[in-house]
Steps between C-alpha positions, in 0.01 A plus 500: 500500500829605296600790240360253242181372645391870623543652069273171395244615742525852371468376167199289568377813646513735178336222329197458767486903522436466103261276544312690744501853338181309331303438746454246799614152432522124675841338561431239282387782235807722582754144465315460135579849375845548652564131436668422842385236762217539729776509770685760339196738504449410846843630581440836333169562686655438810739759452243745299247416796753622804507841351141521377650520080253183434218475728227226483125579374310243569596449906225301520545203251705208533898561424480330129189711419660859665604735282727777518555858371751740488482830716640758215666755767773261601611408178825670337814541537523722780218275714685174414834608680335719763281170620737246388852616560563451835297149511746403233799612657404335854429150316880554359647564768358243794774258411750747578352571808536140640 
């Protein structure tokens, strides 16, 4: 993942944070109101997931009907670059390290 690729994530991410601030939504709800792919969402909530910023609700449904919310605490400024920063920088720097 480049420069490039890692500030569309980031983007994606505000807009799926947005989103969430409502209340608990499906990926195919989330892609609708942040009008981005399906895939796209998925790509957030992997990253949100690995931190616990976007956790799932419904762990017991199928992956289509799951839903996800927010968790409030880990949201901001300050929580973005204290959970983020150093995954970022590591994904930036592997090709430098081969």
């Amino acid at each position: 993942m480049n420069a490039s690729e890692v500030m569309l994530v980031m983007n994606h991410a505000h807009l799926v944070i947005e989103e969430l601030k409502q209340g608990p939504k499906t990926v195919t709800e989330l892609a609708d109101a942040c009008d981005l792919t399906e895939s796209r969402i998925r790509e957030v909530l992997d990253f949100g997931t690995d931190d616990g910023i976007i956790y799932p609700v419904d762990t017991d449904t199928s992956d289509t009907a799951k839903r996800y919310a927010l968790d409030e605490s880990k949201v901001g400024g300050l929580a973005f670059v204290r959970s983020n920063g150093k995954r970022i920088l590591r994904r930036l720097a592997r090709p430098c390290q081969r």
